[in-house]
TIRO-2110 file (N, C-alpha, C; in Angstrom, 1 decimal):
// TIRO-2110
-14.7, 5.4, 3.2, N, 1, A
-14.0, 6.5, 3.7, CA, 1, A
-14.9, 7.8, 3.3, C, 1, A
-14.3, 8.9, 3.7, N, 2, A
-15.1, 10.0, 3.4, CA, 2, A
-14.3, 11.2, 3.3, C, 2, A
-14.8, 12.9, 2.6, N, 3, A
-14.1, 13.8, 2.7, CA, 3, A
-14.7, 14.5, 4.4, C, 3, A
-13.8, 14.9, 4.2, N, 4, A
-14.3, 15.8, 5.6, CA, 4, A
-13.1, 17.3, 5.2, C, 4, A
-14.2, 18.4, 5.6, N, 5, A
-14.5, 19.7, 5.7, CA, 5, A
-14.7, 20.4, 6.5, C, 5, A
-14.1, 21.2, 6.9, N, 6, A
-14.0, 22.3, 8.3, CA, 6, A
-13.9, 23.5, 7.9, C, 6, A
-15.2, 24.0, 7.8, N, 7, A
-15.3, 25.2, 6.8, CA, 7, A
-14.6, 25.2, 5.3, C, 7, A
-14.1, 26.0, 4.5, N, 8, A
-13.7, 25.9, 3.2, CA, 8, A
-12.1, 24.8, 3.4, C, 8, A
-12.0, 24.5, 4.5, N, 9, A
-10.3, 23.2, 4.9, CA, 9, A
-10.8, 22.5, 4.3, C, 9, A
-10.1, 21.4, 3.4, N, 10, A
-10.3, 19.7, 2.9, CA, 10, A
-9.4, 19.4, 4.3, C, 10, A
-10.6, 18.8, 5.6, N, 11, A
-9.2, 18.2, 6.5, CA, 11, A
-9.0, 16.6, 6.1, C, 11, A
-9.2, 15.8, 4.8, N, 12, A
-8.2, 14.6, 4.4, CA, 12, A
-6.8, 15.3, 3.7, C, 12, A
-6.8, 16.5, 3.0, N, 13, A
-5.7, 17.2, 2.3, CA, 13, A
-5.0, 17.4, 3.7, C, 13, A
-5.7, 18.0, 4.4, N, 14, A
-4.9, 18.7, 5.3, CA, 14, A
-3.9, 17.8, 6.3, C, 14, A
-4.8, 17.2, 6.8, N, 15, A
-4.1, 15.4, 7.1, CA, 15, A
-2.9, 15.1, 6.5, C, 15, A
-3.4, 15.0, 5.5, N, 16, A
-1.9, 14.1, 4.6, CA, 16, A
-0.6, 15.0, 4.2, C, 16, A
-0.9, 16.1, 4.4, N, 17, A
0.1, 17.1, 3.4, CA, 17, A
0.8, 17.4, 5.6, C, 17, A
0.5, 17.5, 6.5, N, 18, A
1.0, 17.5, 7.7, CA, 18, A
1.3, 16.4, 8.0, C, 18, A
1.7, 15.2, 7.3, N, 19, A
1.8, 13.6, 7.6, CA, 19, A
0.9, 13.2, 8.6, C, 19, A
-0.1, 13.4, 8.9, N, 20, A
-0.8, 12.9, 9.7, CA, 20, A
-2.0, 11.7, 9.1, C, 20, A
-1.8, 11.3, 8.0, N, 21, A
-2.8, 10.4, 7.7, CA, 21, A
-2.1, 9.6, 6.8, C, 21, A
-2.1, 8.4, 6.2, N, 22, A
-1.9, 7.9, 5.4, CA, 22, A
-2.9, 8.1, 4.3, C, 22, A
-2.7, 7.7, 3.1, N, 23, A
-3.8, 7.9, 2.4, CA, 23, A
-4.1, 6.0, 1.8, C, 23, A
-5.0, 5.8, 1.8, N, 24, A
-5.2, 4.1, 2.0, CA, 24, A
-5.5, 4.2, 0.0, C, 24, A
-4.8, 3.2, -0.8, N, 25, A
-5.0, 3.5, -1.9, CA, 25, A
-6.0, 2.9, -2.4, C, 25, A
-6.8, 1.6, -1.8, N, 26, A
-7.9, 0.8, -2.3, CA, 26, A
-9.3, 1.8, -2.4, C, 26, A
-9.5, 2.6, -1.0, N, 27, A
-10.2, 3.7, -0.6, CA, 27, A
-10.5, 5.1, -1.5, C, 27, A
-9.2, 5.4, -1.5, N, 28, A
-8.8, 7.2, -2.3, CA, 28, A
-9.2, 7.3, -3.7, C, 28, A
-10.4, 8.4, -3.3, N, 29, A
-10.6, 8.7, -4.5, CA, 29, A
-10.7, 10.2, -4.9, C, 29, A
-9.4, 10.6, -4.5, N, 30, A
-8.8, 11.9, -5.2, CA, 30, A
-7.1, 11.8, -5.6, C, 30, A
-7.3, 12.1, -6.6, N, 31, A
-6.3, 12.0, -6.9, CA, 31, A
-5.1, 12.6, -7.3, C, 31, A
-5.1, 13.7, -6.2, N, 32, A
-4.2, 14.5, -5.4, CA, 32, A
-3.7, 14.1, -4.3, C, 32, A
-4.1, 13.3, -3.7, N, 33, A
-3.8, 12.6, -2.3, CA, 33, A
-2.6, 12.1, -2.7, C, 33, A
-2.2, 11.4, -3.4, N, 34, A
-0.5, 10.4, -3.4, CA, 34, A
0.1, 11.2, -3.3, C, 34, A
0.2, 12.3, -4.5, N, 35, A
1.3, 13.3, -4.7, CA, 35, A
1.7, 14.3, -3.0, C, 35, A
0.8, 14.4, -2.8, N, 36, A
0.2, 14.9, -1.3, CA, 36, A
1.1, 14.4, -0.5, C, 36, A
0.5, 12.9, -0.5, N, 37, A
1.6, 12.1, 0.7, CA, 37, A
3.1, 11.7, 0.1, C, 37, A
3.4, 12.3, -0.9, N, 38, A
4.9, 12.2, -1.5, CA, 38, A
5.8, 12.9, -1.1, C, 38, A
5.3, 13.9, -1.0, N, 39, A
5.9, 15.3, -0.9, CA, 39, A
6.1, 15.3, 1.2, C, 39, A
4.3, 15.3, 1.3, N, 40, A
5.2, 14.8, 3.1, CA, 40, A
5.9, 13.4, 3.3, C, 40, A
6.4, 12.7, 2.6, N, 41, A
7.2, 11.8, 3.2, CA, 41, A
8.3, 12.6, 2.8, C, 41, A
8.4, 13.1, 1.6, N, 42, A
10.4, 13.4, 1.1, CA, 42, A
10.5, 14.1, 2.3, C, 42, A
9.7, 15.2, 2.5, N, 43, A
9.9, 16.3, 3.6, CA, 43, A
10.4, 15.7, 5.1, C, 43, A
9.4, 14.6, 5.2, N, 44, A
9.9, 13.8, 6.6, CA, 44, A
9.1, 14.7, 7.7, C, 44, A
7.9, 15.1, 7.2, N, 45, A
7.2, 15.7, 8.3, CA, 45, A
6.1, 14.6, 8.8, C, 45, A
5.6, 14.7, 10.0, N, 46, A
4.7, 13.8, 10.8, CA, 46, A
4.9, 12.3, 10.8, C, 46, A
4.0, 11.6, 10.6, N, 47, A
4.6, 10.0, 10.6, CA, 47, A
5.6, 9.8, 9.4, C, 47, A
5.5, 10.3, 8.6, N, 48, A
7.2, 10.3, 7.7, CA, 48, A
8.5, 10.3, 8.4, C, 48, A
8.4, 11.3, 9.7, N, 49, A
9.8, 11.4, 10.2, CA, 49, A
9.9, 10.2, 11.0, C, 49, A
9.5, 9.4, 11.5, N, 50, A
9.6, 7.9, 11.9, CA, 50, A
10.8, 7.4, 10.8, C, 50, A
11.0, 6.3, 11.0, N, 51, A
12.8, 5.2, 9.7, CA, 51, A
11.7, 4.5, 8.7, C, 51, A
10.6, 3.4, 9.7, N, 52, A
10.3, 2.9, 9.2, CA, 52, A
8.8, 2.5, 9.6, C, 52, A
8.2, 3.8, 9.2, N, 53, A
6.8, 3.3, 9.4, CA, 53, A
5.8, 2.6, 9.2, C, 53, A
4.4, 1.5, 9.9, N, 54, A
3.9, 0.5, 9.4, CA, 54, A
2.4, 1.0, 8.9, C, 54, A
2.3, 0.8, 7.9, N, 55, A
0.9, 0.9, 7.3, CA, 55, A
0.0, 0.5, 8.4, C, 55, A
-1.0, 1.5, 8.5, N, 56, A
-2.1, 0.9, 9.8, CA, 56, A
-2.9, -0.1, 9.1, C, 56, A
-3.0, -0.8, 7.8, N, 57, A
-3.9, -2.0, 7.6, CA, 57, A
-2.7, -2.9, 7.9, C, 57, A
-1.6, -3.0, 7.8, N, 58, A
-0.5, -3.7, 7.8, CA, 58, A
-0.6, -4.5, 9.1, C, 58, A
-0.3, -3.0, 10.4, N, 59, A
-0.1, -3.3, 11.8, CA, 59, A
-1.5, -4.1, 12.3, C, 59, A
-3.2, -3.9, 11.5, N, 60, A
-4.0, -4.4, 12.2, CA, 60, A
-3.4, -5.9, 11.5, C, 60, A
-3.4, -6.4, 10.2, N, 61, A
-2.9, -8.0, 9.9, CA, 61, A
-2.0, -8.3, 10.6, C, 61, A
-1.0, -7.7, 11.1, N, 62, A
-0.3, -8.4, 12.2, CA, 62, A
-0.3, -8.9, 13.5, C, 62, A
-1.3, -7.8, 14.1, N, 63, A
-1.7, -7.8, 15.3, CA, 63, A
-3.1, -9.1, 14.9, C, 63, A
-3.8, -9.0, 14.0, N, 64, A
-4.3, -9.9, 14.3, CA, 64, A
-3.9, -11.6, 13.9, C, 64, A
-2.8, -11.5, 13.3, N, 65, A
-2.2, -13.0, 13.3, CA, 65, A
-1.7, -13.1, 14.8, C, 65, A
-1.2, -12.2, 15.9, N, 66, A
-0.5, -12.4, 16.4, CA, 66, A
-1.4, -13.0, 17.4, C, 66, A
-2.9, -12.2, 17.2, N, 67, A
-3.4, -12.6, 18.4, CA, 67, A
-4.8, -14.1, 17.8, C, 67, A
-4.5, -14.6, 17.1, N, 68, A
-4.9, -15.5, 16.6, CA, 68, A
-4.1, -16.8, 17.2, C, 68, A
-2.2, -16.4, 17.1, N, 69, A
-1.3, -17.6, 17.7, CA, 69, A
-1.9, -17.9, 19.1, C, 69, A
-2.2, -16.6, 20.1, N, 70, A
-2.4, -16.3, 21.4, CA, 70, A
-4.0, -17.6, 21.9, C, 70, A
-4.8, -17.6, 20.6, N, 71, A
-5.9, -18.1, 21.0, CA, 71, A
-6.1, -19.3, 20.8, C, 71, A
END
């Protein structure tokens, strides 16, 4: 993974703190990101406000067992 920067923006901070990113914990290596994505889930902003959201490594292992049955 990587940081990415938009002029003086951290857009991974920016991402996470507007729920728009998960923060992947094998990957993250800052460690302000959890707290980050803590605070937008309590809040329930962006993919937080979903019940029950699926981790995107989650949804690819599923999707690819599913399509493994298929083959």
């Amino acid at each position: 993974m990587a940081v990415v920067h938009c002029g003086d923006v951290n857009a991974n901070v920016a991402q996470v703190r507007k729920g728009m990113a998960w923060v992947y914990p094998q990957y993250n290596h800052d460690p302000s990101l959890p707290a980050i994505e803590a605070a937008a889930r309590n809040s329930r902003v962006g993919l937080w406000a979903d019940r029950d959201p699926l981790e995107p490594w989650l949804f690819r292992k599923e999707r690819k067992a599913r399509s493994s049955l298929l083959n």
